[in-house]
N, C-alpha and C positions, 0 to 999 in steps of 0.2 A: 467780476462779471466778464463781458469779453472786452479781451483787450482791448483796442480802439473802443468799434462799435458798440461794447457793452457800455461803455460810459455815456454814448448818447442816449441809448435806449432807459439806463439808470435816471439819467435828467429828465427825459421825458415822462417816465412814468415817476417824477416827485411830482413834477409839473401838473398831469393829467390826473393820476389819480391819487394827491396829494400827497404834501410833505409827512414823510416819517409814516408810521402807522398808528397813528392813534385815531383816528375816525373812522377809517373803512370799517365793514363787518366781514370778517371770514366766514362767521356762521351764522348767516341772516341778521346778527346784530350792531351797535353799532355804541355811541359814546353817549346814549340816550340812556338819559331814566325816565318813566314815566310812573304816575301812583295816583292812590286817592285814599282818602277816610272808608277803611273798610273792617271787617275782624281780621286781628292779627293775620298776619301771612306768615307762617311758619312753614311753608315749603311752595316751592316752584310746580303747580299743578296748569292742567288744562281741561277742559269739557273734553267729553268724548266726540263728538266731530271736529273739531277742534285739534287735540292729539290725531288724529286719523290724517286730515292736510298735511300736520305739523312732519306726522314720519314719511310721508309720501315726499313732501317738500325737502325733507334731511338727505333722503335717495337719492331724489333728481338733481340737489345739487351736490352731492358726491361724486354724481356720475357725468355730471356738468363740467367739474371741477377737472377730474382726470380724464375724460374724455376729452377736453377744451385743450386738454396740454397736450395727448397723444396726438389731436388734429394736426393741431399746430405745427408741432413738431414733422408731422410727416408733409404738410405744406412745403416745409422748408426743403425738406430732402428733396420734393417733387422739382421745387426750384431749382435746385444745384443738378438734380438727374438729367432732368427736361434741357439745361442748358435757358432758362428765360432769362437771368442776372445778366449770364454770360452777350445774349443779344441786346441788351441795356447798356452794357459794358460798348461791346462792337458802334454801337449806333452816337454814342458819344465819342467813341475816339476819332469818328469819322467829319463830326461835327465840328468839333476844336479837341486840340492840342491841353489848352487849360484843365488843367483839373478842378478848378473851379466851374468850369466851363457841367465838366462832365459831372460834377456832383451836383447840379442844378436839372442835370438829365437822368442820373440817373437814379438819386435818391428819391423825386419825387414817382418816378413808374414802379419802385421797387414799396414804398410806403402802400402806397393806392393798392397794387396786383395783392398784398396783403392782408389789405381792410378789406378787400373786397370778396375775397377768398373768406375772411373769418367772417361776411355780413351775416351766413345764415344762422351761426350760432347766435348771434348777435342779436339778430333779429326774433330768433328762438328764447332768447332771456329775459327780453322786454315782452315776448308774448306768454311768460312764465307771470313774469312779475303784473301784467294784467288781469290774467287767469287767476292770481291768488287775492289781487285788491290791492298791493303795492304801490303799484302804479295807475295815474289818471292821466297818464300823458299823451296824446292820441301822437296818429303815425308819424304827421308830417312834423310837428314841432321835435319827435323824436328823431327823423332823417336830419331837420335842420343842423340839431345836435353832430348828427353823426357828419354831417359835410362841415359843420366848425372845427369840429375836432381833427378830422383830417388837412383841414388848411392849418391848424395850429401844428401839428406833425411836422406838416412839409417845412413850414416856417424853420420852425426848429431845428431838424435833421438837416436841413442843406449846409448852413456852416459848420454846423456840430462835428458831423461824419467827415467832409471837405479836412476841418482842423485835426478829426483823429488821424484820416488815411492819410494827410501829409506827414504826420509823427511818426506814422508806420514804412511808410515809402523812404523815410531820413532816417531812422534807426528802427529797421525790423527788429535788433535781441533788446532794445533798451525802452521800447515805446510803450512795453507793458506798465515800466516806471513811470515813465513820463507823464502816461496819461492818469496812472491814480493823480499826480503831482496838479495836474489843471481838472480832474475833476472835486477838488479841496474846495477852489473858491464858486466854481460852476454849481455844485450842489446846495451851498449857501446862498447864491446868488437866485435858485430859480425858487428856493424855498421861498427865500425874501416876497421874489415878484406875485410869487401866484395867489396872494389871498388881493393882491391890487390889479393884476392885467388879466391871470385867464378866468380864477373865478365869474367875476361878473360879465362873461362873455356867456353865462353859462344859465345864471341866477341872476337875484334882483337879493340887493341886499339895504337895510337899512339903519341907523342908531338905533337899539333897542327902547333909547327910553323916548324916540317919538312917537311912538303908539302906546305903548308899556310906563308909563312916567310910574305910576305906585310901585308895580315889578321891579322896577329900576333903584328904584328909595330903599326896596326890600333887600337887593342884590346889595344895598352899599354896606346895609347892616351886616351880612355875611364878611365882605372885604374889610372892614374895620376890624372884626372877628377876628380876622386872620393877621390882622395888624402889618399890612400893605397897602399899595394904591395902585389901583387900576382904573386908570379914566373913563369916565362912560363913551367916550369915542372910542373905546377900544371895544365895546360892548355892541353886537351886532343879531339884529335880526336876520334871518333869510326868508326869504318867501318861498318854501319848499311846497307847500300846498299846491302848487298850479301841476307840478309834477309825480308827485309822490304823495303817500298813507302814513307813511312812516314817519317814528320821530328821531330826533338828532341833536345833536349838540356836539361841536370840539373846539381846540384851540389851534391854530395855526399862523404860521409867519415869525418874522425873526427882527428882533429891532423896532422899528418904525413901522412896521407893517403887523404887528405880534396883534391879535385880539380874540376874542371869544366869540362864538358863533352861537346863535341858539336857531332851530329850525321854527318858524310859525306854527307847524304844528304841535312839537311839542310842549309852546306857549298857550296856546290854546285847550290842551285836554289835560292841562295839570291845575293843579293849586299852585298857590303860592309856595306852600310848605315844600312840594316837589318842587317848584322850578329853583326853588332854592339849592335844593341838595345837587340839582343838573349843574347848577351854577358852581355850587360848591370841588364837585369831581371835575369839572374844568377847568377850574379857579387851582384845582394841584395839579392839572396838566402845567399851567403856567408859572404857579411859585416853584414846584421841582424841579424846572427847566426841563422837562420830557422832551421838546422838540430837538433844543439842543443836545444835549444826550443819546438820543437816535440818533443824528447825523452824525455826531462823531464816531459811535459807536459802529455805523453802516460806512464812514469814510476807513474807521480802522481795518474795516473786513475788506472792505474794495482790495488795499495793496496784496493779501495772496489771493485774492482772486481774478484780478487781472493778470498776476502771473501762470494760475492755471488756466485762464484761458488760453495766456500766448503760449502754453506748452501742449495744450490739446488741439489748437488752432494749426501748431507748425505738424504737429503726428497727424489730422486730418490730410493737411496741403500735400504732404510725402508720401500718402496713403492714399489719397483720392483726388488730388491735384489734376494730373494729366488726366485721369477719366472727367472729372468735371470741368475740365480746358482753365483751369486757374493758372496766372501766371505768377504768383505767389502773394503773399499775405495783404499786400498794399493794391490789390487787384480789385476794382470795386464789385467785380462777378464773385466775390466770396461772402458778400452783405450777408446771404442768406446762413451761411456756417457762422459767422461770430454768430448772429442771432439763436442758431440753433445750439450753441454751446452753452451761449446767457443763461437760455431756457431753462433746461436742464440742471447745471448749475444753480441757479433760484429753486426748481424745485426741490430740488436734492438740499436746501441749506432754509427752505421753508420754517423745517420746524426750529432751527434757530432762533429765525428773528419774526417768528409766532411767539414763542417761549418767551424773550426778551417785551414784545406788545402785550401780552399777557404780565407780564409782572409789574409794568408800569400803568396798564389799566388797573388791577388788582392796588396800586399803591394811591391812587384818582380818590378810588375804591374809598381805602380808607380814610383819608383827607376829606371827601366830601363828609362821611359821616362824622370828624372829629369837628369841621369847620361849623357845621351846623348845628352841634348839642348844644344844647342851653339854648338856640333861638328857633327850631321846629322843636312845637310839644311834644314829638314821641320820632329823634331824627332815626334811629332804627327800623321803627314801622313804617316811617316817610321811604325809607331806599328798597327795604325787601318789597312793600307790595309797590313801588316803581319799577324796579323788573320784573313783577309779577307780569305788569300790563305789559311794558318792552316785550316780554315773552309771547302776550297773549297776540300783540301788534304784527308783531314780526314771523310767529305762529314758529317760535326755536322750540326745537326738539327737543323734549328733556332727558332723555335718556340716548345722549352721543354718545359712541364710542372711543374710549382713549385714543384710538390711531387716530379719528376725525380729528379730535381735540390737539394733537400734538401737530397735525400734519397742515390743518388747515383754519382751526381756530385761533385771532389773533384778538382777543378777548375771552376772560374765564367764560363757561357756559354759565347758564345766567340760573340756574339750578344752584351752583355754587356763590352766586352772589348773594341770592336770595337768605341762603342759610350763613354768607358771614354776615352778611347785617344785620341778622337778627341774633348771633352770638358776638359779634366784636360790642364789649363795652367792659374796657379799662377800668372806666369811673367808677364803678359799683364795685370792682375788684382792689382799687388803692392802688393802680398802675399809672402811671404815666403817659398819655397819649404818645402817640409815634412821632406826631408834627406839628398840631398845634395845642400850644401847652394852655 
């Protein structure tokens, strides 16, 4: 990512919008199953007004998706053209000599001029996700949101960025090293915190089995299943109803902090038989060690990519340096360029680490379905018509395009889930399951 500043901007966004990628939805979805007792589901369908939202919705957020990156991106330019960093820059050197001094001035006007600049998309998404049913979160609890998250930011960024550009300002050729090297335990570190300090800044969360005790009894029969232990304190409800339609489930944290999330809602519009198999596909988020596995796997990518950043970063500074008044790499008027190199960079390596979220939801995939045979009476027909609904929930597009799919989905489409559930089964074939024997 970028050199210094890409590391804090990487932290922040494990931190903000969670560890690793197994929860978020690229394509309207998410780490949800939902289902019910119906006739088979032998393919991922929709009603016809229904599919009509659904393709409307797959457009907008295509056009959401790279629209939202082009903005951005020219934000930043406008930053560096306009000279604003560089009067952030000027107004702290004038204040103190410290750099600490000036990273407390000037990361937080450069955070904010940011947020505030992307409010209208922002604002545009939540009124997308109202328009469609998604969301029941009225404005002000939603600004609330948005003025925490920005003091989480600042929090963050002022020592984060302070620590990169001193690595930067003491060895500009070696800082690209340096910083993979302290973002190792920083990236563990924030994973660790975030299902115990920012979540619940956010949500309201609670042990599943004090509302749920039978659900709870039901979930143990699964974990016996699978012949592991996982403490029912590791076992968490969220109260997502006050905000969202939608249902969810993932696993997040590292250690002492590691547990299973289930949304209220997707508690409440399932059976037992589904909340099991949700249970189950999160239950191989945790025995595979998926969390672990994406951070390593996103710590191994970071080292060349903090060297392409310091290499695109210094062909910037030589190329448009003196026009943008930068006085070289460790100059904090240049916040806006690592940022815009990150950018770009992530999108450009998007479908990587899509590709990679994708194979490890697909592996969930199968583990919930093997954890659960023999204790849901038909675990096949329990997971295909649970994405049925997910599908219907969420109103995902069945017929994406491969480029959407590789570019910006970080789970199969749910088209494809649908139809392996209903063909994976080993047991009638004399195969061996993948994982639980």
């Amino acid at each position: 990512m970028k050199q210094a500043y890409a590391l804090v901007l990487l932290i922040l966004l494990l931190i903000l919008i969670h560890p690793a990628a197994f929860s978020q939805a690229g394509s309207g979805q998410s780490d949800t199953v939902a289902a019910s007792a119906a006739p088979a589901t032998t393919a991922y369908t929709l009603a016809p007004e229904q599919l009509r939202k659904a393709k409307a919705l797959y457009y907008l957020d295509g056009t959401l998706e790279i629209g939202g990156f082009l903005y951005s991106n020219a934000v930043l330019l406008v930053l560096l053209f306009l000279g604003i960093t560089v009067r952030y820059r000027s107004w702290a050197e004038k204040i103190s000599r410290w750099s600490f001094v000036q990273a407390c001035i000037v990361v937080p006007l450069f955070v904010l001029t940011i947020s505030l600049l992307a409010l209208p998309l922002d604002v545009y998404s939540h009124h997308v996700s109202l328009q469609y049913g998604f969301s029941v979160q009225g404005w002000a609890s939603w600004f609330a949101d948005f003025l925490k998250e920005q003091g989480v930011l600042i929090v963050l960024a002022v020592p984060l960025l302070w620590i990169m550009n001193f690595l930067i300002r003491k060895s500009p050729r070696r800082s690209w090293f340096y910083c993979w090297l302290g973002a190792i335990p920083l990236v563990f570190l924030a994973t660790f915190l975030f299902p115990v300090v920012i979540e619940p800044m956010f949500h309201t969360f609670e042990p599943l089995e004090k509302n749920h005790a039978a659900l709870t009894d039901a979930i143990e029969g699964v974990v016996q299943r699978a012949g592991l232990s996982i403490p029912k304190d590791r076992m968490y409800e969220m109260k997502a109803s006050d905000k969202v339609t939608t249902l969810n489930a993932y696993v997040t944290g590292l250690g002492a902090s590691k547990r299973v999330v289930v949304w209220d809602n997707t508690i409440q519009k399932l059976t037992t038989p589904e909340t099991l198999f949700v249970f189950g596909h999160e239950m191989g988020h945790y025995v595979l060690r998926h969390i672990v596995f994406g951070l390593t796997m996103a710590i191994l990518a970071l080292l060349p990519s903090f060297y392409l950043v310091y290499r695109f970063a210094t062909w910037m500074q030589a190329r448009f340096g003196q026009r943008w008044e930068l006085t070289g790499l460790g100059d904090w008027a240049a916040l806006p360029m690592f940022f815009l190199i990150f950018g770009v960079l992530g999108f450009v390596t998007d479908p990587i680490s899509n590709a990679l979220s994708r194979h490890i939801e697909h592996q969930a995939d199968v583990y919930g379905l093997e954890v659960t045979h023999g204790l849901n009476p038909n675990s096949q027909e329990a997971a295909a018509h649970a994405f049925q609904v997910l599908g219907e929930m969420s109103l995902d597009y069945p017929y994406p395009s491969k480029f959407a799919v590789i570019w910006f989905y970080n789970h199969p489409p749910i088209a494809d889930r649908v139809r392996f559930a209903q063909t994976y089964d080993p047991w009638s074939k004399g195969v061996a399951p993948r994982y639980v024997k």
